[in-house]
C-alpha positions as CSV (number, residue, x, y, z in Angstrom):
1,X,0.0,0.0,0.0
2,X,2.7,2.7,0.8
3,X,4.4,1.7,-2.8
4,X,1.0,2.7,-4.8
5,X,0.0,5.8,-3.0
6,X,3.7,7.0,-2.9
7,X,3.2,6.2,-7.1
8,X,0.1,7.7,-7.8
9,X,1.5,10.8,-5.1
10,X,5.0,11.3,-7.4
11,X,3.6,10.3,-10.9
12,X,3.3,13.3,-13.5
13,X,1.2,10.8,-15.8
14,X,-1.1,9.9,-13.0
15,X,-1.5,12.8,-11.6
16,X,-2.7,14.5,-15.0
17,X,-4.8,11.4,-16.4
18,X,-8.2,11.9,-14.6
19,X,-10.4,13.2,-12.1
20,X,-11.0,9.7,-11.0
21,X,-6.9,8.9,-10.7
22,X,-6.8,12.6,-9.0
23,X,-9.1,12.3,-6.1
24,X,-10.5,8.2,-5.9
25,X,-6.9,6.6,-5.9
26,X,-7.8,4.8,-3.1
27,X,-9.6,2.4,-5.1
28,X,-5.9,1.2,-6.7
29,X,-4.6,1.6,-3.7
30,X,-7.0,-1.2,-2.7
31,X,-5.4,-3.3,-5.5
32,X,-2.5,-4.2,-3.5
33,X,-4.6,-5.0,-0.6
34,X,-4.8,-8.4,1.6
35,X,-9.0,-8.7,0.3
36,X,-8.3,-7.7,-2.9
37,X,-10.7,-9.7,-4.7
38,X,-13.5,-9.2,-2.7
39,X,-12.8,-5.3,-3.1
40,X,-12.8,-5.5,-6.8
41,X,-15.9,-8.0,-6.9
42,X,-18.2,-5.1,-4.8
43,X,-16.6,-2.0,-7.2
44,X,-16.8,-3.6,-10.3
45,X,-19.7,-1.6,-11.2
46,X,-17.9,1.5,-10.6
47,X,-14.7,-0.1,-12.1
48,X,-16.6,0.1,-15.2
49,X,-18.0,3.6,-15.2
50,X,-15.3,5.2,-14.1
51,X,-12.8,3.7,-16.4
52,X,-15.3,4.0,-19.2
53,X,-15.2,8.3,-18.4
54,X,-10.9,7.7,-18.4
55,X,-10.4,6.6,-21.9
56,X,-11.3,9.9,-23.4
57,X,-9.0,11.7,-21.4
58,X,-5.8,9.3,-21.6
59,X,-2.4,10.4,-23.1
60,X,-1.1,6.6,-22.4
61,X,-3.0,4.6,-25.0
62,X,-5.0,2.9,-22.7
63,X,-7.6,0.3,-24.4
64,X,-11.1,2.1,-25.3
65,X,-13.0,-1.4,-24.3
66,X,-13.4,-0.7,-20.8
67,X,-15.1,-4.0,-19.8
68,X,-12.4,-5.6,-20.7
69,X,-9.4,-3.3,-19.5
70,X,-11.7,-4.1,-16.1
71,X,-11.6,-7.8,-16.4
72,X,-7.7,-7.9,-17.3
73,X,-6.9,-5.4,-13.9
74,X,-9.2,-8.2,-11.9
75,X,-6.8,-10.9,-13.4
76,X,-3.5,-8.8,-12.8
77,X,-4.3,-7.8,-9.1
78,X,-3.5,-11.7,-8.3
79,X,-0.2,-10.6,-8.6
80,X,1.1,-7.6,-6.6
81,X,2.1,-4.6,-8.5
82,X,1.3,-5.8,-11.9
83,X,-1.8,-2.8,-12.2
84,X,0.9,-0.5,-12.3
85,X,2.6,-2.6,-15.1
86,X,-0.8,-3.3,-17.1
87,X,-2.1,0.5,-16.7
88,X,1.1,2.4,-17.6
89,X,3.4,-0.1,-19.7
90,X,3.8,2.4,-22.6
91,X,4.5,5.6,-20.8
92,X,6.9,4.4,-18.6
93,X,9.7,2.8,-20.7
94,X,11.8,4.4,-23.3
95,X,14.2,4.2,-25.3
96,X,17.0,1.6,-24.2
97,X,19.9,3.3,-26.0
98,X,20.1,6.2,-23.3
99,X,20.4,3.6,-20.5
100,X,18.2,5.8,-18.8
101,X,16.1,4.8,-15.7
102,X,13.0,6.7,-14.1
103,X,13.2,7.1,-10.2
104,X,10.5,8.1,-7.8
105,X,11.7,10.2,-5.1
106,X,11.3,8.3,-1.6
107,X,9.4,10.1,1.5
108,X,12.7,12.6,1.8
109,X,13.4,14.8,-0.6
110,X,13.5,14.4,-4.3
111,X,10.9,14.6,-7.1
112,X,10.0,12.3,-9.7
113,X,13.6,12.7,-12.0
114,X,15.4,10.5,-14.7
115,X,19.1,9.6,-15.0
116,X,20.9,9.5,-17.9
117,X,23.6,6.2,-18.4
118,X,26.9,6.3,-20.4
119,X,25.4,5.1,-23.5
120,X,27.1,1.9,-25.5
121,X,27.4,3.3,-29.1
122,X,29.4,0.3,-30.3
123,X,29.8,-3.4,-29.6
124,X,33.5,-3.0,-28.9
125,X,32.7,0.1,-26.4
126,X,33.2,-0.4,-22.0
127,X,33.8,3.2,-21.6
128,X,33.7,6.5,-22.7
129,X,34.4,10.4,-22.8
130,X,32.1,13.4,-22.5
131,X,33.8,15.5,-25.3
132,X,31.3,18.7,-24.9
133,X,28.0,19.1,-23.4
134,X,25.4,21.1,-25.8
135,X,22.9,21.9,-23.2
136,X,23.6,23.4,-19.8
137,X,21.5,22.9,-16.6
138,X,18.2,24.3,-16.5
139,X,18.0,24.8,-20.2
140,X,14.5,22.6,-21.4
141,X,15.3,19.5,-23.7
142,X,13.2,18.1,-26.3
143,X,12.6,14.9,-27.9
144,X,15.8,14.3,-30.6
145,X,17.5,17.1,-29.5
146,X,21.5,16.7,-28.9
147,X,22.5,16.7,-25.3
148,X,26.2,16.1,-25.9
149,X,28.6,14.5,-27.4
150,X,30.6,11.4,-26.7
151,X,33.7,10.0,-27.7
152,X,33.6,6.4,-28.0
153,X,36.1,3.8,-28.4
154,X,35.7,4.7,-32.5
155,X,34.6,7.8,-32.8
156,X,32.5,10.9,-31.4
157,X,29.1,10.5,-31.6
158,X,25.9,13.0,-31.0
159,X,24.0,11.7,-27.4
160,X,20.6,12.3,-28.2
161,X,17.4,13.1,-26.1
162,X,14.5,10.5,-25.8
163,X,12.1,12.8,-23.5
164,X,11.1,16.3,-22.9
165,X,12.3,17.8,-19.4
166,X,14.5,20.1,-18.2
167,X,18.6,18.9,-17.6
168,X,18.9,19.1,-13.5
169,X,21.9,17.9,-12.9
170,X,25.3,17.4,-15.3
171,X,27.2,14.9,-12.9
172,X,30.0,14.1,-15.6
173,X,30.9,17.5,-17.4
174,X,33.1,18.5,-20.5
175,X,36.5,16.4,-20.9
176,X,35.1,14.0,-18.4
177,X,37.1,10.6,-18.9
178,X,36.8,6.8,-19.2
179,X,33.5,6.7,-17.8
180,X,32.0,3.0,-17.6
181,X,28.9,2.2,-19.5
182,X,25.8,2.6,-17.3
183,X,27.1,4.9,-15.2
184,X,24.7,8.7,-14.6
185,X,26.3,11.1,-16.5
186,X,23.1,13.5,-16.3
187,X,20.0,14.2,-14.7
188,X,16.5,15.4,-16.4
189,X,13.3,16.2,-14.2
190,X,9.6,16.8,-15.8
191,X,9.0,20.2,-14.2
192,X,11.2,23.4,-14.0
193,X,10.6,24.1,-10.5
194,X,12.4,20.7,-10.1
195,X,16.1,21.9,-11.1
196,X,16.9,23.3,-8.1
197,X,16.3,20.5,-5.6
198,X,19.5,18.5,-7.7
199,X,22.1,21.2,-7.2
200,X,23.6,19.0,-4.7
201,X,22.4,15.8,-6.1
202,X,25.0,12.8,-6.2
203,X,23.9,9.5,-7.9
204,X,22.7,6.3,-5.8
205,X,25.1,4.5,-3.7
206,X,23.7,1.6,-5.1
207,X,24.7,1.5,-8.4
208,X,27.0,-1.6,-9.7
209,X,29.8,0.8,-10.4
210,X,29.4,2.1,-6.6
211,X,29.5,-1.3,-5.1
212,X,32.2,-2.6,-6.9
213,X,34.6,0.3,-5.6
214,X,32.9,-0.7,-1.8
215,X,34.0,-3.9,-2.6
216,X,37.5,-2.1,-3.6
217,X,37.8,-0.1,-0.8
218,X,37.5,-3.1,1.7
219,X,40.0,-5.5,0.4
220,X,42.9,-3.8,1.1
221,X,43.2,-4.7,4.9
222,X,43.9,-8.4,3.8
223,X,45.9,-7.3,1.1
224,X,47.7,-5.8,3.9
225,X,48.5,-8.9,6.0
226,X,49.6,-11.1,3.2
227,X,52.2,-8.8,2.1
228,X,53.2,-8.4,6.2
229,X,53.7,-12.2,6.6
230,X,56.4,-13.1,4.2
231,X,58.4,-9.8,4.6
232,X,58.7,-11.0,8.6
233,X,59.9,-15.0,7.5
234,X,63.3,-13.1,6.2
235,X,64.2,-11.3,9.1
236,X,63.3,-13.8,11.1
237,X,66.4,-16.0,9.4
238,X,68.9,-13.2,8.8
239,X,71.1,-12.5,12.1
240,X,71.5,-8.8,13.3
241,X,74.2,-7.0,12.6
242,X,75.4,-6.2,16.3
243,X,75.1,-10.1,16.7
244,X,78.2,-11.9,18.1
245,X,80.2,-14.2,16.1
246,X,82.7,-16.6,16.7
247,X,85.1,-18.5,14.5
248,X,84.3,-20.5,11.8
249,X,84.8,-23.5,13.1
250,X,82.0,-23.6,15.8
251,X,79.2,-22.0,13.2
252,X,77.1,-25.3,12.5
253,X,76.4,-26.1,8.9
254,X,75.6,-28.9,6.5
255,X,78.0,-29.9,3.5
256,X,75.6,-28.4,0.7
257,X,75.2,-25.5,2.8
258,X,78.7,-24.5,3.4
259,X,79.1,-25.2,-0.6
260,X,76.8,-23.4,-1.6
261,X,77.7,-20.6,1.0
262,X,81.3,-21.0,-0.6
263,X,80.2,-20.7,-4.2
264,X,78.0,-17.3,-3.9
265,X,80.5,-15.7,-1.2
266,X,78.2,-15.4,1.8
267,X,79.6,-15.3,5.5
268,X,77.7,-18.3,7.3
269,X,78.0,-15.9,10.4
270,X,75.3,-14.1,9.4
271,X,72.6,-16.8,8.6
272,X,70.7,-18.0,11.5
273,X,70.0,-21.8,11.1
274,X,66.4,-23.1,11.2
275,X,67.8,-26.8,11.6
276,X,68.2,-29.2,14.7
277,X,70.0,-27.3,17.3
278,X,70.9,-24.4,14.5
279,X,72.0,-26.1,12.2
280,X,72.1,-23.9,9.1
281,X,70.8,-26.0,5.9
282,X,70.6,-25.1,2.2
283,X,67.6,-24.3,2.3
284,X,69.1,-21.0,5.1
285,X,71.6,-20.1,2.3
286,X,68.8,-19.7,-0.5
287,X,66.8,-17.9,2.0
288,X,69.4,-15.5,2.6
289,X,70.3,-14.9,-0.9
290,X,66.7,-14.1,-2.1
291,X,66.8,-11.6,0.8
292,X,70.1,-10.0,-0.7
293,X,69.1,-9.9,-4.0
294,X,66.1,-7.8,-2.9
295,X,68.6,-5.3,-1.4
296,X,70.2,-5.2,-4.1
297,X,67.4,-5.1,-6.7
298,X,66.4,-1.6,-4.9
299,X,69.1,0.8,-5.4
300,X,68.9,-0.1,-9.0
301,X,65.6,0.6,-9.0
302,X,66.4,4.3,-7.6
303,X,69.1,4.4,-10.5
304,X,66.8,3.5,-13.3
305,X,64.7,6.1,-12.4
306,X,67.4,9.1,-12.1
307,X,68.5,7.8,-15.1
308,X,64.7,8.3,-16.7
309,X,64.8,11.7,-15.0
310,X,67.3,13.0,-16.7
311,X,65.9,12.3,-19.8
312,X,63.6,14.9,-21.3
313,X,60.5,13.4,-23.0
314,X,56.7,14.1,-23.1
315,X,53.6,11.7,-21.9
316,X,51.2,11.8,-24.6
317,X,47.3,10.8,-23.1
318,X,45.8,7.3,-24.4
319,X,42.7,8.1,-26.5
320,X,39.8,5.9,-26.3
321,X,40.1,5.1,-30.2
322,X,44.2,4.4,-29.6
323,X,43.2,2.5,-26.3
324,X,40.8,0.5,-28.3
325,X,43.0,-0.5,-31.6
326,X,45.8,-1.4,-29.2
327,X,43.6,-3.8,-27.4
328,X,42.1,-5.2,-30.5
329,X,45.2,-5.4,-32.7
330,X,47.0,-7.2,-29.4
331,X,43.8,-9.6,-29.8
332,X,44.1,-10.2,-32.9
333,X,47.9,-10.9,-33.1
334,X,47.8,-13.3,-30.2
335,X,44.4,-15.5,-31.0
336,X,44.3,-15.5,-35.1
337,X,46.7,-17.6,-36.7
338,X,48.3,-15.1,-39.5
339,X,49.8,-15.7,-42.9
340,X,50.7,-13.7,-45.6
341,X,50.6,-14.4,-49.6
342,X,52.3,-11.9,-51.6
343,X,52.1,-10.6,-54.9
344,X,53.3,-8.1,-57.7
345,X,50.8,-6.6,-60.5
346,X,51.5,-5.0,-63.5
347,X,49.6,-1.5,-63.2
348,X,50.3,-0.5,-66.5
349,X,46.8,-0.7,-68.0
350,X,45.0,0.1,-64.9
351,X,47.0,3.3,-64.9
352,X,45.9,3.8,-68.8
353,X,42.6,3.2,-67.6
354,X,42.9,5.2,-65.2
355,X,44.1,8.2,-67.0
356,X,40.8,7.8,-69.6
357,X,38.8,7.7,-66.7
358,X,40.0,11.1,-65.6
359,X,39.3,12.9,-68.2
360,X,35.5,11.7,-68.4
361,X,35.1,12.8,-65.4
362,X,36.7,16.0,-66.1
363,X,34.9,16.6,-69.1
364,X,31.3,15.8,-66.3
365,X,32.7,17.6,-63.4
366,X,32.7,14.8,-61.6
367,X,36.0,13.9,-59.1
368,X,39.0,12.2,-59.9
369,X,39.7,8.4,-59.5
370,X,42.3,7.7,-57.7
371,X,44.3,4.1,-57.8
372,X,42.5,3.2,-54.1
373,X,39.5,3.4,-55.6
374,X,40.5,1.1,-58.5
375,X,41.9,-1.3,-55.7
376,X,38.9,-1.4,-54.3
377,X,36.7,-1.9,-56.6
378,X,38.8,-5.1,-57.5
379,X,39.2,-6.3,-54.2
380,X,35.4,-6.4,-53.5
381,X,34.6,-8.1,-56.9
382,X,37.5,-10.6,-55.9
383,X,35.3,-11.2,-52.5
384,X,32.4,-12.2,-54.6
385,X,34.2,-14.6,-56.9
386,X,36.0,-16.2,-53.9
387,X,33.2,-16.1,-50.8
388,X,35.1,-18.3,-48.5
389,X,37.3,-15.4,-48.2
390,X,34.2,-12.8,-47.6
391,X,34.3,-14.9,-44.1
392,X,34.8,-14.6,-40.7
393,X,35.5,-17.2,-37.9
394,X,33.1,-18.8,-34.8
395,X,33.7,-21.1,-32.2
396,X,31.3,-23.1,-34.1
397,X,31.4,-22.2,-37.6
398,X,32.2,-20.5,-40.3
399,X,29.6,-17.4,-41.2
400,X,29.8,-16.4,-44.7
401,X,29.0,-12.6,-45.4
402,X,26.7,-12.3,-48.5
403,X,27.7,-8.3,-48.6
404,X,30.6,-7.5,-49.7
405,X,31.0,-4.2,-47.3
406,X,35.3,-3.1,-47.8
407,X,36.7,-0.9,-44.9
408,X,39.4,1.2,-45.9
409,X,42.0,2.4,-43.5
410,X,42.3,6.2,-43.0
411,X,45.3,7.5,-40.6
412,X,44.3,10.7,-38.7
413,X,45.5,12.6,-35.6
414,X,43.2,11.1,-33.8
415,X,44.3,7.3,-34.5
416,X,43.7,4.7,-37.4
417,X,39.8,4.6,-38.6
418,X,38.7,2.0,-40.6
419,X,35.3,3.5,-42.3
420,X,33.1,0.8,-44.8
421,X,32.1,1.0,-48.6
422,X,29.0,-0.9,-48.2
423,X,28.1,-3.3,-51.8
424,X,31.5,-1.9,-53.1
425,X,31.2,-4.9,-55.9
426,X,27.9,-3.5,-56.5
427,X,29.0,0.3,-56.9
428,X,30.3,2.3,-59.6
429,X,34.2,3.6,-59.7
430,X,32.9,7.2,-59.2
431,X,30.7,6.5,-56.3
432,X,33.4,4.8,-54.6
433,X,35.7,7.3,-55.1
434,X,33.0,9.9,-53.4
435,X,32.4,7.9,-50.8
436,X,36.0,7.4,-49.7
437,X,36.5,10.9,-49.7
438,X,33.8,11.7,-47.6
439,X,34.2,9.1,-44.8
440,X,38.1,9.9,-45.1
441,X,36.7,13.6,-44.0
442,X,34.4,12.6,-41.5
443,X,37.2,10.8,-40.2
444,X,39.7,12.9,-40.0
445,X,37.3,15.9,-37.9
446,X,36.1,12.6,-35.7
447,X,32.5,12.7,-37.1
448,X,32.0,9.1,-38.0
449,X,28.8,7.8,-36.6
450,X,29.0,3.8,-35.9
451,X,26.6,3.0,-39.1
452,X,30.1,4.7,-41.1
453,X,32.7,1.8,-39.4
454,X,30.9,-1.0,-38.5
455,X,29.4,-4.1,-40.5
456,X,32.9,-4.5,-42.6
457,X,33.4,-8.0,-44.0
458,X,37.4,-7.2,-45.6
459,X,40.0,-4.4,-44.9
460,X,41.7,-2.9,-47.2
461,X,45.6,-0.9,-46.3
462,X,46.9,0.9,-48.4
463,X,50.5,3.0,-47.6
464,X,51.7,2.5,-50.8
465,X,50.1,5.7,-53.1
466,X,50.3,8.4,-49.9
467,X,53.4,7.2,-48.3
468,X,55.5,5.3,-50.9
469,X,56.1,1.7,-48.7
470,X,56.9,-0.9,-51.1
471,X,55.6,-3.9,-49.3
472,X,54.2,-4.5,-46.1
473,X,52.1,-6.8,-44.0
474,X,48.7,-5.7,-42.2
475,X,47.1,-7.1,-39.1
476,X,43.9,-8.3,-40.0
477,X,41.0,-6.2,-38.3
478,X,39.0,-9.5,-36.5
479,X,36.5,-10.6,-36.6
480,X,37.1,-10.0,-40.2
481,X,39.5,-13.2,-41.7
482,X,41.3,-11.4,-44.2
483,X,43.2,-7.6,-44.7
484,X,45.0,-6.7,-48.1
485,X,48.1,-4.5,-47.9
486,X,48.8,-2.1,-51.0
487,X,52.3,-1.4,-51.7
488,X,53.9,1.5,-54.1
489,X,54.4,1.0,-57.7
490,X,57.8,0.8,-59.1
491,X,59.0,0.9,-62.8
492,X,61.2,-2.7,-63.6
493,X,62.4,-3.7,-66.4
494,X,61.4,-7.0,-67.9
495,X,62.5,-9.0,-70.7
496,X,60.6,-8.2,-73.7
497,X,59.4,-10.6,-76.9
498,X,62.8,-11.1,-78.3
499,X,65.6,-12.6,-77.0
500,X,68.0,-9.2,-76.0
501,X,65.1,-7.2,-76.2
502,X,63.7,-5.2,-72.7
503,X,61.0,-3.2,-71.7
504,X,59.8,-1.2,-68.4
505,X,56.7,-1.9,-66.8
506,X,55.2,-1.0,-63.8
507,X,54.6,-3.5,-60.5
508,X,52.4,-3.0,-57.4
509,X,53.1,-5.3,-54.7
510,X,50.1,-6.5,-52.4
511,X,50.1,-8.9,-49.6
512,X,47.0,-10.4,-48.6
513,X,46.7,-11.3,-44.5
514,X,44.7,-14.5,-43.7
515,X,43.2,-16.2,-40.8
516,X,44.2,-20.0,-41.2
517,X,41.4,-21.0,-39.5
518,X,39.0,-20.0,-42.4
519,X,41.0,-19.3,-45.2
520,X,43.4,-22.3,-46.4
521,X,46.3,-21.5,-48.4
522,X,45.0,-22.6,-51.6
523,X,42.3,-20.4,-51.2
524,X,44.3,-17.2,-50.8
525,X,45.9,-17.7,-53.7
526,X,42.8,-18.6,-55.4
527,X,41.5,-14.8,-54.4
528,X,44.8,-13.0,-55.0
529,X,44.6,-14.8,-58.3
530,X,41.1,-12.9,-58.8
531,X,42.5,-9.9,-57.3
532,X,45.6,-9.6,-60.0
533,X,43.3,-10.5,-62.9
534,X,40.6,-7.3,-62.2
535,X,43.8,-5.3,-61.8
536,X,46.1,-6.2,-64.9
537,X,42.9,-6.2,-66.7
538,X,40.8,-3.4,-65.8
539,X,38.3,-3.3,-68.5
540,X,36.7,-6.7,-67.2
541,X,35.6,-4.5,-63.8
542,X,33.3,-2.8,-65.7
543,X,31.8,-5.5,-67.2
């Protein structure tokens, strides 16, 4: 009973539904009542014409068929609190993406409010960063309107608003860092008089975050006595300086301990035996080295780090996209089984083509093509004539990707993006070439929304046309199975159709990365096979 009165008393919904919900709220409050049923059988009656007179007035949705909506409470009331449930269902719940919750103030102090979670904006992310805040408190928030926006593991996205209200409380403001999904980064409230009662408002103690750090904060006492006991077992075995010590002769020892004393140049005076009658034992002499080398180990410690002093150098702060690639680049190196199949590819007609292409588009206004674009265009009609390599790898199978959707690598300040040409084998050289261009923009301000990186089914690297590397081999981006890396062209000369007759021609090397677990050797050539003939015979790509 306390839980539904305190409802109805701190709901905006209820409060404005009826006249019936305003001033007869007893009548729910009945609901969770020991004689429920017996209360509901007598008012049925009035059930029905009062909730008949509601449904005209409702902003919830709630079902026009009165009888019914009657009969369904009677049914929920068996359980406790499921009127609430069946009554409000669709005002109450929102959007999911805001990991928002709704909280009723208790009998103290605080109105009805909402709080606002760290939102996860990928599948990759655990934390985030606030990069800017667009509204300040007290300013009134609308449906879609952009609160702030948030740097994720991949890029900086616009946090949007799900309900009207007024922002309270900012508990996490600008340049706020690594904060864990889930955890209140904002609070709205329904009505403006509200702002002023969060001024000092801190979120609940019991969230998961909060209870892990309790759970923190009171381990360390037993940390504590583990690390006491074994730094007392050495003192206990090493004598004291001031000790007396006779001769030699009369210090108690066994053979492999006065051998092993001999060997390592330790005075058996100052071990304290631990065997019958003192005897000092081998295992005395290890003890008492371990506790030298300790004493030792420190002052070279305190060196190392004069010596990093003196050295004049600048800590540059881990972004969440660097943090991120590190981690995933580290997994992927360790857990996929790499190898590499290289290749060189005469560029000479592609070039020609190239060139032809140019002009057209020149002639139309239209931008250039440039040799990335051609690249990928081949790549992604390679992926359709060899699908197992359009794969990625399960712990119980093999999923075959059906779209052929190329990421392309794009170096910023910022870190490495990898943005996706969704259906590249499906799109035109110009509209590739557009698209790259924009997404390499967006990328390089750190505007990419996740719908711009994620869904890629190959990778494509290319430091061979902006940075003239000649050959190189990529990690490949998991959980995709394969990555191609694009290497300069280079004028040779080859032998021509006579026998002392030569000719130059021009070679692009590539390297394809593979995951063994999905794509077999045989198979790797069979695609850079593909690959080579789009590219040494670029007129069958537009076919």
């Amino acid at each position: 009973m306390p839980y539904a009165s305190h409802f109805l008393n701190h709901s905006r919904k209820l409060r404005n539904a009826s006249k019936l919900l305003h001033h007869d709220r007893a009548v729910l409050v009945r609901c969770f009542s020991s004689d429920v049923q017996s209360s509901i059988n007598t008012n049925r009656d009035m059930w029905k014409t009062r909730f008949h007179g509601y449904e005209s007035s409702s902003r919830n949705g709630v079902s026009k068929q009165s009888p019914n909506f009657a009969r369904s409470i009677t049914m929920a009331t068996m359980e406790r609190g499921s009127v609430i449930e069946s009554l409000f269902n669709r005002g109450i719940s929102r959007s999911s993406q805001l990991q928002s919750r709704r909280c009723y103030a208790s009998a103290s102090d605080l109105p009805p409010h909402q709080e606002i979670g760290m939102p996860s904006l990928s599948p990759t992310m655990t934390e985030g960063n606030i990069a800017r805040w667009l509204k300040k408190e007290g300013d009134k928030v609308s449906t879609g309107e952009v609160l702030c926006e948030v740097e994720t593991d991949k890029a900086t996205v616009e946090l949007e608003c799900m309900e009207e209200g007024y922002l309270a409380k900012i508990i996490h403001g600008d340049g706020s860092k690594e904060i864990k999904v889930g955890e209140v980064i904002a609070v709205t409230v329904e009505d403006e008089e509200d702002i002023a009662k969060f001024k000092d408002y801190h979120p609940s103690a019991s969230e998961p975050g909060d209870s892990t750090a309790k759970e923190t904060s009171s381990s360390p006492p037993p940390k504590k006595k583990v690390e006491e006991e074994p730094s007392q077992e050495p003192e206990r075995k090493v004598s004291k300086p001031n000790a007396p010590s006779s001769s030699e002769d009369r210090i108690f020892a066994s053979p492999l301990a006065r051998k092993l004393a001999e060997e390592k140049n330790v005075p058996l005076s100052s071990i304290k035996g631990t065997g019958f009658d003192g005897l000092i034992v081998k295992g005395d002499v290890e003890d008492y080295l371990a506790s030298g080398v300790k004493e030792v180990s420190a002052p070279s410690k305190a060196a190392k780090a004069a010596a990093e002093a003196s050295l004049d150098y600048t800590d540059i702060p881990l972004s969440q996209i660097r943090k991120i690639t590190a981690s995933r680049l580290l997994l992927s190196k360790q857990t996929i089984p790499h190898y590499y199949l290289t290749v060189d590819t005469c560029v000479d007609k592609l070039m020609s083509l190239r060139t032809q292409l140019n002009s057209l588009q020149e002639g139309s206004g239209g931008a250039r093509i440039s040799v990335n674009d051609l690249v990928i265009k081949a790549a992604a009609l390679a992926l359709r004539k060899v699908p197992q390599c359009n794969s990625s790898w399960t712990n119980d199978y093999i999923r075959q990707y059906h779209n052929v959707n190329v990421n392309v690598a794009v170096q910023t300040e910022h870190g490495l993006f990898v943005p996706v040409i969704r259906d590249a084998d499906k799109k035109g050289l110009s509209a590739i070439g557009e698209e790259v261009k924009q997404l390499a923009k967006k990328a390089k301000e750190n505007s990419l929304k996740p719908q711009d990186y994620e869904g890629g089914t190959f990778t494509v690297s290319n430091l061979g046309g902006p940075f003239g590397v000649k050959q190189f081999c990529a990690i490949i981006n998991p959980p995709q199975s394969g990555i191609l890396a694009v290497g300069s062209a280079e004028k040779r000369v080859v032998p021509g159709s006579g026998t002392e007759e030569f000719k130059y021609a021009s070679f692009m090397a590539v390297t394809l990365s593979c995951d063994h677990r999905v794509i077999d050797g045989a198979i790797g050539a069979e695609w850079l096979k593909a690959f080579k003939g789009y590219i040494e015979n670029p007129e069958s790509m537009l076919l």
